[in-house]
C-alpha positions in Angstrom: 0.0 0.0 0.0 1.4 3.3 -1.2 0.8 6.4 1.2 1.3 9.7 0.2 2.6 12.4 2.8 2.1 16.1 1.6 4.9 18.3 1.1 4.7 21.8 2.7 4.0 23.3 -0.6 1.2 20.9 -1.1 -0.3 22.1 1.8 -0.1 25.8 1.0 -2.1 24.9 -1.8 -4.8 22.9 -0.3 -5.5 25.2 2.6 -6.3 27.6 0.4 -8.3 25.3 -2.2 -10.2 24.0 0.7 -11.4 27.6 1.7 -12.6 27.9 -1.6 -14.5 25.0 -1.9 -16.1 25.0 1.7 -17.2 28.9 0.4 -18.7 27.5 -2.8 -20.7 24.8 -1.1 -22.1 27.6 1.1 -23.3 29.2 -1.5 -25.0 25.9 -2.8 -26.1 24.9 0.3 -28.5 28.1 0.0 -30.1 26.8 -3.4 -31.5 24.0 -1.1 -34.9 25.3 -0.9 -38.5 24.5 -1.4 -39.3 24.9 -5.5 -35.2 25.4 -6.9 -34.3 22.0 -8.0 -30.5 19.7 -8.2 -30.2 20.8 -12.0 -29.8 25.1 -10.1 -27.5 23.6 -7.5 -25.4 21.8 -10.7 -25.5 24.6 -13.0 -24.4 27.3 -10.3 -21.8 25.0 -8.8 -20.1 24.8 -12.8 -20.5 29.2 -12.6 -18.8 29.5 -9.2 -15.9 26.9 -10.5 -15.3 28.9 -13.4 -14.8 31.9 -11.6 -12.7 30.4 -9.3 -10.6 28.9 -12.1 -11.3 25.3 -10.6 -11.9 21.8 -12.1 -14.9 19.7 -11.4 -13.1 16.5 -11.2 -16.1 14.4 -10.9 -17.5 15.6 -14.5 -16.3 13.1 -16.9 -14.5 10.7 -14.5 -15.4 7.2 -14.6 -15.3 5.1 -11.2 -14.2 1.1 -11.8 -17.8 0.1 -10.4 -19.5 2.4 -13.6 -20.2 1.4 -17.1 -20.1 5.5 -18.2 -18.4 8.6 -17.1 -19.9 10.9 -14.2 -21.8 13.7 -15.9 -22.1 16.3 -13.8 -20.1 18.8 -11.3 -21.5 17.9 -8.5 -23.4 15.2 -6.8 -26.9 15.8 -5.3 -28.9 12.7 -3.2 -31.9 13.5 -1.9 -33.6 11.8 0.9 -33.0 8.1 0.2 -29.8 8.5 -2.2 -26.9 8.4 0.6 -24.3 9.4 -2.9 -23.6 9.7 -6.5 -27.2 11.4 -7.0 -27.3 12.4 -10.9 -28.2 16.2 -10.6 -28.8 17.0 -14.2 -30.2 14.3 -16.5 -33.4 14.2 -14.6 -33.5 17.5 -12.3 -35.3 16.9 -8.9 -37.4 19.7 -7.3 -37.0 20.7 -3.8 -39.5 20.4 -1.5 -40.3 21.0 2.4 -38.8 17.9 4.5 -36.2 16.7 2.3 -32.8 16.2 3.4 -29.9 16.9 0.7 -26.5 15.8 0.2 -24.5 18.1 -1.7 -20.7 16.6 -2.4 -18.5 18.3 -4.5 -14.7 17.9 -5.5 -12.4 20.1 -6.7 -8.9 20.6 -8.4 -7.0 23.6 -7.6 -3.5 24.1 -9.1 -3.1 20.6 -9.3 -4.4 19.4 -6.0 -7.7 17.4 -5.0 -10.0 18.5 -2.3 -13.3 16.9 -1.5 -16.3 17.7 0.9 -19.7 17.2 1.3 -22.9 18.3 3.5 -26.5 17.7 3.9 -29.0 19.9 4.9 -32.8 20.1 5.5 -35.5 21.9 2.9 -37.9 24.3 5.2 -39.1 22.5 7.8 -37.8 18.7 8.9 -39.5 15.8 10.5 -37.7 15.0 14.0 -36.4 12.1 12.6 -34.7 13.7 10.3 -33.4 16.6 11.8 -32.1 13.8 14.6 -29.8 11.9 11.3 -28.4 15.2 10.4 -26.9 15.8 13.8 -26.0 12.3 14.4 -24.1 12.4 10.9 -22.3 15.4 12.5 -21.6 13.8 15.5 -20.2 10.9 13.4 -17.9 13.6 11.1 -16.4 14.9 14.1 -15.8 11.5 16.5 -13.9 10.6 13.2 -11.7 13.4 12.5 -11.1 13.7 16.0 -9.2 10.7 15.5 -7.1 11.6 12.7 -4.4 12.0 14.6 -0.4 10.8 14.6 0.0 7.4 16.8 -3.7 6.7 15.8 -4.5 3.8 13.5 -6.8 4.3 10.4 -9.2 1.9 12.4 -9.5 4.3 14.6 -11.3 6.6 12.9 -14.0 4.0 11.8 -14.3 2.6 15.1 -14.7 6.4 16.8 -17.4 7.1 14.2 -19.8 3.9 14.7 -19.2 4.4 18.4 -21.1 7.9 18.0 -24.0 6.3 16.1 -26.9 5.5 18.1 -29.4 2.3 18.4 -31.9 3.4 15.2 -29.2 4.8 13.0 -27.0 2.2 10.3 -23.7 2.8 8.7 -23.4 2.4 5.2 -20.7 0.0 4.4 -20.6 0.1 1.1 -18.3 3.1 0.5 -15.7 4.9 2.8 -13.5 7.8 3.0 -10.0 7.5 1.6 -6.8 9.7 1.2 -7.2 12.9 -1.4 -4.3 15.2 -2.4 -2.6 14.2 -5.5 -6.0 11.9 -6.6 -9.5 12.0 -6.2 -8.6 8.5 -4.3 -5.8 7.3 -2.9 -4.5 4.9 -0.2 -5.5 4.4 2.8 -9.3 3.5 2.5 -10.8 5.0 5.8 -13.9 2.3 6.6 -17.0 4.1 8.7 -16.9 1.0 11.0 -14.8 -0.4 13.3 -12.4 -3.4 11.3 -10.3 -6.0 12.9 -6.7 -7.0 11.3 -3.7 -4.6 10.4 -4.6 -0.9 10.2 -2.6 1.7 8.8 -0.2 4.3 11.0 -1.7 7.8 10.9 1.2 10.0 10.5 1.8 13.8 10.0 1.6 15.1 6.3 -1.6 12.8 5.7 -4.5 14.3 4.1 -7.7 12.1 4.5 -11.3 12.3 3.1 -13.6 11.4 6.1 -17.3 10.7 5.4 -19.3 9.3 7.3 -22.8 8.0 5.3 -25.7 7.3 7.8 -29.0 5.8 7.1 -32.5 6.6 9.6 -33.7 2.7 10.6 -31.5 -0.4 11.2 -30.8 -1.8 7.2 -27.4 -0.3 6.2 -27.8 -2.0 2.5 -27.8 -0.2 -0.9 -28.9 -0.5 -3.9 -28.0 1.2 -7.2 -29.8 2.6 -9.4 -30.3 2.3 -13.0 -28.7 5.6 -13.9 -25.7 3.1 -12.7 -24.5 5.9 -9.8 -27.1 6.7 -7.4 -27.0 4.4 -4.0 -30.3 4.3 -2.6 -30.9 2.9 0.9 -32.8 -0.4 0.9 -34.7 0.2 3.0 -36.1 3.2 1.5 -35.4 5.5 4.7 -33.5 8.9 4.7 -29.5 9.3 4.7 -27.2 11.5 5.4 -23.6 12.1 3.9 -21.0 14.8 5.3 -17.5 14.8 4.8 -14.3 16.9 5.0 -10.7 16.8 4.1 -9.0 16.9 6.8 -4.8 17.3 7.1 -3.0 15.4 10.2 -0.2 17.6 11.5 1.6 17.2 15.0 -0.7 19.0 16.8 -4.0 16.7 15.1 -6.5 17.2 12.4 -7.0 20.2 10.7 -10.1 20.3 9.0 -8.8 21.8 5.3 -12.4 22.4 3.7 -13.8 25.2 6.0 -14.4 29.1 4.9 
């Protein structure tokens, strides 16, 4: 397994990059309302990047699971998508009680940087406003425990201690190391593993994102569009993630305004 450690210069670049794309997915984030719909959140995420002189690396990239390339800038899953939701081939509406996953990676001068959120539309049922705060919870147990002398298992095992009786952890995808790629080594599991686990060290830069599902069936199911997980279940998710540096100190959370 091949780690990558940033260089300094790396890091210059992806503090800044991650500024910009935590400010772009504010602005997104307050597109999710009752009556706009994932095509307006798509075409003004492609405006902002232009400005901003960034790539969309998730337009045009093809995953090994996928029989096509991605075709959009961003992903939007709404309600029971948990990822991958197609935003522009058929645009969703927005409406009162949904919860939205917005997840959007970047390339800036060369580097990769990846984050997501979900948020409620208008007013949200308690069960759902209750997955959006445990998925929280879950973001921050994990990157809490990106930290040198930690384990990557760590970090999967602080985030499912977080989760509650009546929530499920999707197992199906997990967070991974981001920098030079849109995925690198080492795959970061949401769930505690058993078996060797790989040394956290300082110059790491890990995507952490945590994808939880309302109800007790963590299975998926995909689509026919051949990217959009759904929950079998047919509950709610929620998906947030950030990239996050490990320095000496800890984690530094890279894709914040």
């Amino acid at each position: 397994m091949s780690i990558t450690l940033k260089t300094e210069e790396d890091i210059k670049i992806l503090r800044t990059g991650g500024k910009l794309l935590a400010s772009i997915l504010n602005e997104l984030e307050k597109l999710v309302v009752a009556g706009n719909t994932s095509l307006d959140v798509d075409d003004t995420a492609m405006e902002l990047l232009e400005q901003n002189n960034l790539e969309p690396l998730t337009l045009g990239y093809q995953p090994t699971f996928a029989e096509r390339p991605y075709p959009a800038a961003v992903c939007v899953s709404i309600n029971d998508e948990i990822v991958h939701g197609i935003p522009n081939e058929t645009p969703k509406e927005f409406v009162d009680g949904d919860v939205v996953s917005i997840d959007l990676v970047i390339g800036y001068k060369g580097m990769v940087l990846d984050s997501a959120r979900t948020v409620g539309v208008g007013e949200i049922d308690n069960q759902a406003s209750q997955l959006l705060d445990v998925t929280k919870k879950a973001l921050q147990a994990g990157i809490k425990a990106a930290k040198p002398g930690n384990r990557i298992v760590d970090i999967g095992a602080a985030i499912e201690d977080s989760v509650p009786e009546g929530f499920a952890i999707v197992r199906d995808f997990c967070g991974h190391g981001v920098g030079y790629e849109l995925h690198e080594e080492p795959q970061i599991p949401n769930f505690r593993t058993k078996g060797e686990s790989v040394l956290i060290e300082t110059g790491m830069v890990l995507a952490i994102e945590p994808m939880i599902i309302a109800g007790n069936d963590p299975d998926v199911v995909i689509d026919r569009d051949g990217y959009t997980a759904l929950t079998a279940s047919g509950q709610n998710s929620a998906h947030m993630e950030h990239t996050v540096l490990v320095t000496d100190k800890g984690p530094e959370i890279l894709t914040i305004a």
